[in-house]
N, C-alpha and C positions, 0 to 999 in steps of 0.2 A: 450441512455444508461439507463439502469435500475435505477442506483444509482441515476441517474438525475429526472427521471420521479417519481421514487416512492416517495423520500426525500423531492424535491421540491413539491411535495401535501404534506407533513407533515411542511414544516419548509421552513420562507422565511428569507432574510436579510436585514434589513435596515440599514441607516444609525446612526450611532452614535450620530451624530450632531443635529439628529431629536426628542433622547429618550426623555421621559417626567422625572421628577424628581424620580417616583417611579421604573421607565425602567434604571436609574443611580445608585438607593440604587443596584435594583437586581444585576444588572453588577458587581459592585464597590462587594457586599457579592461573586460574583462567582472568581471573582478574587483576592482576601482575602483568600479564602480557597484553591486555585490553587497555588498561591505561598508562601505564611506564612510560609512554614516548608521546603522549597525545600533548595539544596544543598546552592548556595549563600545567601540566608538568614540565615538560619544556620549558616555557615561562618562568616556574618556579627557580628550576635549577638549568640553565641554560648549557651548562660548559661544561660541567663535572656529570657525565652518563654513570658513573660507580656509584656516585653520592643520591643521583636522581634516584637510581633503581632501589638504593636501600632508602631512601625516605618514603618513597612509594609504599613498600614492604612494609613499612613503619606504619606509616598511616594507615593500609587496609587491616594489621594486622591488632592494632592499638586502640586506631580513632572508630574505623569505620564499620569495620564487622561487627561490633558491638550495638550499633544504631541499625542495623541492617538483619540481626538474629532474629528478633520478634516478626518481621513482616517478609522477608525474605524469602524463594521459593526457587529453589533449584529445578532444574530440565535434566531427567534422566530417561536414559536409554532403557525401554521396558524389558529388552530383551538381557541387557549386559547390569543393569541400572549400573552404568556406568555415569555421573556427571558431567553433562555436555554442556551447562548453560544456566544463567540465572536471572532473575525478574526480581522488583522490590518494590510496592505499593506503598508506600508509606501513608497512613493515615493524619488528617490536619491536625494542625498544634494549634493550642488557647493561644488567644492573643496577645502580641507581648512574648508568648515564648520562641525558643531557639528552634530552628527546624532541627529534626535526627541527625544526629551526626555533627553537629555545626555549635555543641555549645562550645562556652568559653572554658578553657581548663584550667586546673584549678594551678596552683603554686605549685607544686608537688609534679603533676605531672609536666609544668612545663618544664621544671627542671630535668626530667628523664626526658624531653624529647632535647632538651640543650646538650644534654650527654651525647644521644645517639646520633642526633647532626649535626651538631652544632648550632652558635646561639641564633646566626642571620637566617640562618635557613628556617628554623623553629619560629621565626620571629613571622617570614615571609609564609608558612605553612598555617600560621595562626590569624595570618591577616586572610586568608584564602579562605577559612572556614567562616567567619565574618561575613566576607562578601555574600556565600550560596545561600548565609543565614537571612539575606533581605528578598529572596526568590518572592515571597507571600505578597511581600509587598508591591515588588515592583510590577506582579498581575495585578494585584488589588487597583496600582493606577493604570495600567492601560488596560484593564476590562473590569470598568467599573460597573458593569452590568450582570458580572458574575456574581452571585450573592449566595451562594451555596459555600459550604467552607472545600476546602482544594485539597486534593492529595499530590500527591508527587511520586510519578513514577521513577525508578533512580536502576543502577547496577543491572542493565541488560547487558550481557555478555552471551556466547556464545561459541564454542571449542572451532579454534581459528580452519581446522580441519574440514568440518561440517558448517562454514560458512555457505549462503549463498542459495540454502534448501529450504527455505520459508520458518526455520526452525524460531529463529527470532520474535519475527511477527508472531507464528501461533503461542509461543509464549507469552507473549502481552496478551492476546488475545485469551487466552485463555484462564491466567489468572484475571483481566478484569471484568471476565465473567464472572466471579465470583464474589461480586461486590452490584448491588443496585446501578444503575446510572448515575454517576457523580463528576464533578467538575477534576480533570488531571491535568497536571504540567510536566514536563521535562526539562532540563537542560543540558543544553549539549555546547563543546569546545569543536564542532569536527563540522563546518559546513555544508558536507555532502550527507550529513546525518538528519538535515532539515529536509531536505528532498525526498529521504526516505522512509521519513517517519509522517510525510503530510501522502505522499504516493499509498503507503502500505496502509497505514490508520488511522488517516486524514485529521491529522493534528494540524494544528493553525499558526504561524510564528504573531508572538507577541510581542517580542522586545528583543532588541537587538545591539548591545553594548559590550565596551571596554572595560574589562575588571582587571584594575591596576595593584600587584601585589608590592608595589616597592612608598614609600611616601604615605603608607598608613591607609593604603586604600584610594588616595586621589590619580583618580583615571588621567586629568591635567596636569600632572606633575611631571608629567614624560618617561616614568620608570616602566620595568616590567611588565607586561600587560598580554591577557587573554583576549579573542572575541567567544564573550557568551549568549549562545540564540537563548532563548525561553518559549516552548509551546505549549500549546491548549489543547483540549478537547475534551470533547464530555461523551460520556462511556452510553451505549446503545444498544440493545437489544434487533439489530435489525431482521431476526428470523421474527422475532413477537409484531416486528412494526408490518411487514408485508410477508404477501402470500401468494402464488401460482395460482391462476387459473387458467384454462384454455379456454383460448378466442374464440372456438367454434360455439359456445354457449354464451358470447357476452350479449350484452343488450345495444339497440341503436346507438343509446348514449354513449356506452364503452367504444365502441367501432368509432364513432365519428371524434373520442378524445382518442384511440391510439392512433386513424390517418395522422391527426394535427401533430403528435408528437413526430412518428415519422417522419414529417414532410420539414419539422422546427430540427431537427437532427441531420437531414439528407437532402432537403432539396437546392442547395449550394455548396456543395462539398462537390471535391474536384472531378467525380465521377459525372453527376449531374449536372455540372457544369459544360461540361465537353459533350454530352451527348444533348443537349437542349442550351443553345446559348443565351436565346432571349430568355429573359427570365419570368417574365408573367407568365408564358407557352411553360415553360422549364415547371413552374409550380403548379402548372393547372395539369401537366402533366405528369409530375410525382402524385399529386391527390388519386389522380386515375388506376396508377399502378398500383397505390398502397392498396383500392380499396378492392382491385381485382386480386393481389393477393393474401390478402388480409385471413383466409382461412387456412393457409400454410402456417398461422403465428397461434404463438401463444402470449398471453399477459398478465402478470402480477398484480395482486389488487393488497392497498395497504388495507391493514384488517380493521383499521379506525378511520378509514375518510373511505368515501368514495371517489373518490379523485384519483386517475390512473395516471403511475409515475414512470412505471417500466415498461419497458419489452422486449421479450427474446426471442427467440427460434431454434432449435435443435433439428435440424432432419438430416434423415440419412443421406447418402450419396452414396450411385449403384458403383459396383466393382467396374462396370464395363459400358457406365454410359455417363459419368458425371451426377450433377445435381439431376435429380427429377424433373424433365423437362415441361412442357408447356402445349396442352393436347391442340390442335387445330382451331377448334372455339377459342379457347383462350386466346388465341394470336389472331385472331380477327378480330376478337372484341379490344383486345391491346392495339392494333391497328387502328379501328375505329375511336377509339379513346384521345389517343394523342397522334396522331397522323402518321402517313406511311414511313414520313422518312425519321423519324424518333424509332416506329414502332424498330426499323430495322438494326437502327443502330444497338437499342435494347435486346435485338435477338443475337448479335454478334459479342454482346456483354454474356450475355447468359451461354454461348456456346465457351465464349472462352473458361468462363467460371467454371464448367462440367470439363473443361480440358485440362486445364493445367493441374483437378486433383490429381485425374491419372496418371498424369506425366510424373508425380511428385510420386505416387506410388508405384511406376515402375524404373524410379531411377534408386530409390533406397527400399527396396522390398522387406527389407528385413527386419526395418523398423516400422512398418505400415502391413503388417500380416494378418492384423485386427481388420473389421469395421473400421471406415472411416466414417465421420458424422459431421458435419457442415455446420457452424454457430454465424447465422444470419438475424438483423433487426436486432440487434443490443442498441433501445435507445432510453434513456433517462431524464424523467421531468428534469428543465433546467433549474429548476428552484430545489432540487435537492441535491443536485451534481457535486461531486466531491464528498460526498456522506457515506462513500463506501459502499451505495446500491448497487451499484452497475457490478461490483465486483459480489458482492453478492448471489446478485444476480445468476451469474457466469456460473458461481459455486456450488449452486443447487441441479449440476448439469448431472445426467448418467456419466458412471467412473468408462467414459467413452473414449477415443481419440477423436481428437474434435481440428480439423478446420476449417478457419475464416478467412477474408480478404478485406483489406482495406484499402482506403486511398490515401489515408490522413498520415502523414509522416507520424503524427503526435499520438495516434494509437496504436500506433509498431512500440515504442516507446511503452505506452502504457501497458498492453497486453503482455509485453516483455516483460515489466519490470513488475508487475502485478501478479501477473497468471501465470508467469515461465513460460509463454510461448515462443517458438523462435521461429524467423522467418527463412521459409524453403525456395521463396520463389519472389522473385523483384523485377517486371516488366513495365515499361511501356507501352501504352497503348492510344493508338491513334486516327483519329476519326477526321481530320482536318490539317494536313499539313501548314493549308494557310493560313491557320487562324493560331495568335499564338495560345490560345485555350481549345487548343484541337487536340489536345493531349494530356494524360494522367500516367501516375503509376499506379501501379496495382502492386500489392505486398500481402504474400500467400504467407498465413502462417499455420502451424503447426505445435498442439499441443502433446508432444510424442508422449512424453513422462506425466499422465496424472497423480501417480503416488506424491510428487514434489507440493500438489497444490495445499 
């Protein structure tokens, strides 16, 4: 996978337990600035920012580093090994016991935390530890199906600097490869952090409540109060689960499940909508085109079922004529497939597709100086969608410049927030002014930076 070869030459992980004192200040400052202000601490100490910040210091420095040394794994910079980042896999506790970090402390120490902040705040900081202590449980009831014991991924940070460059993800990624498949949760105070933890490594929200710090814990008493999400997911090997092959060697059976996938993926989406309205015509005429290009593709076969889930396409794109066009045969037999007036609207699809690369490479030359390479037919069994294939998928591409087009608002989106693509070009196109489905957009993107994936 890309994300693995390129990352891994920038940044490795070691263990926590190993850092030297000045490898603890940097950790201990990036996670200082990572939760200082976030929703539970806010909550905790709402008023007093001087007080927040040194309980904060308090806690990572007292409670939590301490529960976090054994499993812990810092993100460094291979070249500086500079500390940019950290991961913590916690393994499951016997039952009955306290999660890491979360037990009860003892007389002694609560009196030194009653020293350093006083007694309500020690009071509120120890009802807080409490709460994260019942995570086990509150999976255990809404996924009563998981029966494996749970780990808990916890302290993802990463140097506010180098945000935003996959560094994050490939550190989860990375460290939980280094563990069998097993059942993980997270929890997070930060809404937008469920988006991008189900987006990047297709974690699942399980629970979704109010942890009330004031009244002993009772979320109903009206005091204080966080929203904490709780997610799931269970760790995957998806290079061992499937495998590349090219289409031009599949068998009948293979061909006739990737048309079906194609056509369960494409043949109602707003391209093929506008250029074929009736929709029986519209499918009997996707069937047609999948199967006449069907030797342009390639397709991934899981290595334990024969049952085909993916599909992709890689091909080049000339400097001086667009996509690889479509010889004279092929557009008679495209003609005769689905009738004249499809065939042509498909041919004015396929001209624009070859046009608007080169218009994109000769309006920023200087970032498109490479090959450019065209990622066509990404489509994914629906019964495994959201598993991370597709992206997968993508990952196994040549370290190429690669662009795609779409119509779907919802995979500008996805390819953006997944792949780091960004979109170069955003048209309308239209086949029928009178119809109000005479028209689509098309959204040209652009993977300019693969080192980012």
């Amino acid at each position: 996978m890309l994300a693995k070869l390129d990352l891994d030459a920038l940044y490795k992980l070691t263990p926590l337990a190993d850092a030297t004192k000045d490898d603890i200040a940097r950790f201990l400052g990036l996670m200082w600035v990572a939760f200082r202000d976030d929703p539970m601490w806010t909550a905790l100490i709402p008023d007093d920012t001087s007080l927040r910040h040194k309980s904060n210091r308090f806690f990572l420095e007292r409670i939590r580093f301490a529960g976090l040394v054994p499993h812990g794994h810092l993100v460094r910079d291979r070249t500086t090994n500079l500390v940019v980042g950290h991961a913590a896999l916690i393994p499951p506790v016997a039952p009955g016991s306290p999660v890491a970090g979360t037990r009860p402390v003892s007389a002694e120490f609560r009196a030194e935390m009653d020293a350093a902040l006083g007694a309500a705040t020690a009071h509120r900081l120890e009802i807080m530890l409490g709460l994260f202590g019942q995570t086990p449980d509150i999976v255990a009831t809404a996924r009563p199906d998981i029966k494996d014991a749970v780990w808990t991924l916890q302290a993802v940070v990463v140097d506010p600097e180098l945000q935003g460059r996959g560094i994050g993800a490939w550190a989860i990624r990375a460290l939980l490869n280094q563990f069998p498949p097993v059942p993980v949760i997270l929890y997070t105070q930060e809404d937008h952090n469920v988006g991008w933890y189900a987006r990047k490594l297709g974690f699942e929200l399980v629970d979704t409540r109010d942890f009330c710090i004031d009244d002993d814990g009772d979320a109903s008493a009206g005091g204080a109060k966080f929203t904490n999400w709780t997610m799931h997911a269970t760790t995957a090997d998806l290079d061992a689960a499937y495998d590349l092959t090219p289409l031009a060697t599949a068998s009948p059976d293979d061909v006739a499940q990737f048309i079906n996938l194609m056509c369960i993926s494409f043949h109602d989406d707003p391209l093929w909508t506008t250029v074929q309205p009736d929709r029986a015509r519209r499918h009997a005429a996707k069937h047609a085109v999948a199967g006449l290009y069907r030797a342009r593709l390639r397709r991934p076969r899981p290595r334990d079922a024969p049952r085909r889930r993916t599909r992709s396409a890689l091909s080049a794109i000339t400097r001086d004529g667009g996509t690889p066009g479509r010889r004279p045969a092929a557009a008679e037999a495209l003609a005769a497939a689905v009738g004249a007036d499809v065939a042509m609207r498909l041919d004015a699809l396929i001209n624009m597709f070859g046009t608007v690369p080169r218009e994109v490479v000769r309006c920023d030359p200087a970032n498109f100086s490479e090959p450019l390479w065209g990622s066509q037919s990404v489509c994914v069994d629906p019964v495994v969608r959201g598993k991370g294939v597709g992206k997968m998928l993508a990952m196994q591409e040549p370290r190429v410049l690669v662009v795609l087009f779409t119509q779907e608002e919802e995979n500008v989106r996805w390819y953006r927030d997944t792949l780091g693509f960004v979109v170069v070009d955003q048209r309308d196109v239209c086949f029928d002014k009178a119809r109000e489905d005479g028209r689509f957009t098309n959204w040209t993107m652009v993977k300019k930076r693969w080192e980012a994936w």
